[in-house]
C-alpha positions in Angstrom: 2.8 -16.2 28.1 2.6 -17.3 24.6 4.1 -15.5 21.8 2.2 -13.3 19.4 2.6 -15.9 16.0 1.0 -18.6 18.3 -2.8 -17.4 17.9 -4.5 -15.9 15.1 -5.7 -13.1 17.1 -2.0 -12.2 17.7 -0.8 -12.7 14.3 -3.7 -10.2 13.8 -2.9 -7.8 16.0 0.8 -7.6 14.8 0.4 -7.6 11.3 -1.5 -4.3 11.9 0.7 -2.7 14.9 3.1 -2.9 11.7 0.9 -1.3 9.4 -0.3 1.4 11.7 4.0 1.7 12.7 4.3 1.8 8.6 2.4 5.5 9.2 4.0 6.8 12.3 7.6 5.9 11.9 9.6 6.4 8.5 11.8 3.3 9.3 9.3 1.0 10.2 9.2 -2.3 6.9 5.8 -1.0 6.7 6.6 2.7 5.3 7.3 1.7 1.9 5.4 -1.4 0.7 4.8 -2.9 -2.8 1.8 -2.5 -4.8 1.0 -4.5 -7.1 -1.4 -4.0 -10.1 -2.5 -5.3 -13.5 -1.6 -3.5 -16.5 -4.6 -2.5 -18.9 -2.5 -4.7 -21.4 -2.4 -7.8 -18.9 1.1 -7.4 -17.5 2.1 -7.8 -13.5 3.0 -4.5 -12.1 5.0 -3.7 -8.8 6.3 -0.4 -7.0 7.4 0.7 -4.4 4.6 2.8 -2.1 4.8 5.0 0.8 2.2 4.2 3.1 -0.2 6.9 4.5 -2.8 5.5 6.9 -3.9 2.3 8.1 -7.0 1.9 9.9 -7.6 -1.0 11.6 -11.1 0.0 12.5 -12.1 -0.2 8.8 -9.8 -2.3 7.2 -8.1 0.5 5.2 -4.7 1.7 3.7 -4.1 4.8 1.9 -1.2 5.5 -0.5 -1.1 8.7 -2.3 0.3 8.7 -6.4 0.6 10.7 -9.3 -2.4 10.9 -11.2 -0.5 10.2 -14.7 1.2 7.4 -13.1 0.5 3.9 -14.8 -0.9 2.5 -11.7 -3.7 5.0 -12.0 -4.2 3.6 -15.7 -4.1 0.3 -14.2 -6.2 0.8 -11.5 -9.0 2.5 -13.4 -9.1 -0.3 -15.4 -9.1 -2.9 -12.9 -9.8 -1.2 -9.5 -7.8 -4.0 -8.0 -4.4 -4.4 -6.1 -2.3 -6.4 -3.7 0.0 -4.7 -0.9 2.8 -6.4 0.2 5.2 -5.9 3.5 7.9 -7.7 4.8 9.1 -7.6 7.8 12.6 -8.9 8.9 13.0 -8.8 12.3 9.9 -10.3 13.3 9.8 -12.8 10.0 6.2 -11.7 9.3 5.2 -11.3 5.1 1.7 -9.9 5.0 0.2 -9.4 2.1 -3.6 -7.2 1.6 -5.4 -7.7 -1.4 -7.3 -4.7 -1.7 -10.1 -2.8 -3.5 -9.2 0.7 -4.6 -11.1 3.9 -5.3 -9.2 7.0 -6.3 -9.5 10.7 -5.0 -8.3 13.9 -7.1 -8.5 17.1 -7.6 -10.2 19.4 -5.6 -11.7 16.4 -3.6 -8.2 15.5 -2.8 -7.6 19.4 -1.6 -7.9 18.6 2.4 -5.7 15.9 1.8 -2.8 18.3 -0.2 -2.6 20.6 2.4 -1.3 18.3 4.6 1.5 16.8 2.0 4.6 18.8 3.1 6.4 20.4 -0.1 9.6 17.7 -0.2 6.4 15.2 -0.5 4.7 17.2 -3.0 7.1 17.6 -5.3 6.5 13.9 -6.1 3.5 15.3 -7.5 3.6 17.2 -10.9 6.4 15.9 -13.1 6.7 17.0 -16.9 7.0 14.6 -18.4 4.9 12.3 -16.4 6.0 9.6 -15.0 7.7 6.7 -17.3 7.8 8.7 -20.7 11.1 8.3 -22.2 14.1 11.5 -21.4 16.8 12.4 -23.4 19.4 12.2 -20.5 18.7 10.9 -16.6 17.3 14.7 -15.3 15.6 15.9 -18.4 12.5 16.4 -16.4 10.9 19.4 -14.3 9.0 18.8 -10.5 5.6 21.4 -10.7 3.6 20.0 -7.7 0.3 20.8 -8.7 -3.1 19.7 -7.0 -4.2 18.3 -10.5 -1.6 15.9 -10.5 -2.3 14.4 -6.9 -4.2 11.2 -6.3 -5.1 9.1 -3.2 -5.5 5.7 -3.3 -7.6 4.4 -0.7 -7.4 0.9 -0.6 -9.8 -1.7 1.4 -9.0 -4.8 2.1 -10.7 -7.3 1.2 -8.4 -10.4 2.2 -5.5 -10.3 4.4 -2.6 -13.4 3.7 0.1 -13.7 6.8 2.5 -15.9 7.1 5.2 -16.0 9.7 8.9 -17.3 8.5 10.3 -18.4 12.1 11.5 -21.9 13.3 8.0 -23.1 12.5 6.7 -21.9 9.7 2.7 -20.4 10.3 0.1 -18.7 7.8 -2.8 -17.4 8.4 -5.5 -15.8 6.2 -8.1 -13.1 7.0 -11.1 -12.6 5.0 -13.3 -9.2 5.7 -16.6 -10.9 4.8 -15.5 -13.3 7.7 -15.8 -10.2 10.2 -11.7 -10.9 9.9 -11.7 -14.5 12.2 -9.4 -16.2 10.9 -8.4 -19.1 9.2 -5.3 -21.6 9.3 -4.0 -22.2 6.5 -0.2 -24.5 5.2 2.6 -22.0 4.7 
């Protein structure tokens, strides 16, 4: 039997058993992956995510933010971002460029009932997020509704590459109906 990095259909299929594992189990490399944005003044941005749901079916990813976060500044401006997850034990960077569209408010309010309150409270800082504090805890946790946002991301382009004894890569493109393509590491 061949190994799963050997085919593209199995570098496929794992990249995504890691995503969907990223949802289900807090200590899966997939839990907490980095998004990456660009600024509305040009600048690289990168953060740490918790990752909500991955649907292979549709090629999607949800994370879920503050809605006075900069990445929500950035991503209005440039509805764009990159998701990136490495995985140790089975040497395997993925990496999903994405298109994002945002949910808030009361069209967010199905989604909020489900956040449970330690997660919520993620949700409703004063000041918001990245405004300069007089000391380390000068701020308050309200977890408000208003202040929660869900980021669904599709992806557009999937880039794997697989860091064992023989190095492999492999990109995924949706508008390919996600076949496959070879590419150097």
């Amino acid at each position: 039997m061949s190994e799963w990095f050997e085919s593209l259909d199995g570098i496929f299929a794992q990249l995504w058993t890691g995503l969907e594992q990223g949802v289900a189990d807090r200590n899966a490399p997939a839990r907490h992956p980095t998004i990456a944005t660009v600024s509305v003044d040009g600048w690289p941005e990168t953060r740490m995510v918790v990752l909500r749901a991955a649907t292979r079916e549709t090629g999607g990813l949800e994370v879920h933010t503050d809605i006075t976060s900069a990445k929500v500044a950035s991503l209005r401006a440039q509805p764009r971002a990159e998701l990136h997850v490495w995985d140790s034990e089975k040497r395997l960077q993925t990496r999903a460029r994405c298109t994002v569209t945002m949910t808030s408010g009361v069209a967010a309010a199905e989604i909020w009932k489900n956040v449970p309150d330690p997660g919520r409270q993620s949700y409703g800082i004063t000041p918001p997020p990245g405004h300069p504090i007089a000391t380390a805890l000068a701020y308050e946790k309200r977890p408000l509704l208003d202040s929660f946002a869900v980021l669904t991301c599709q992806i557009d382009r999937i880039d794997a590459v697989y860091l064992g004894a023989a190095h492999r890569r492999a990109v995924f493109v949706r508008k390919d109906c996600w076949a496959g393509q070879w590419c150097a590491p």
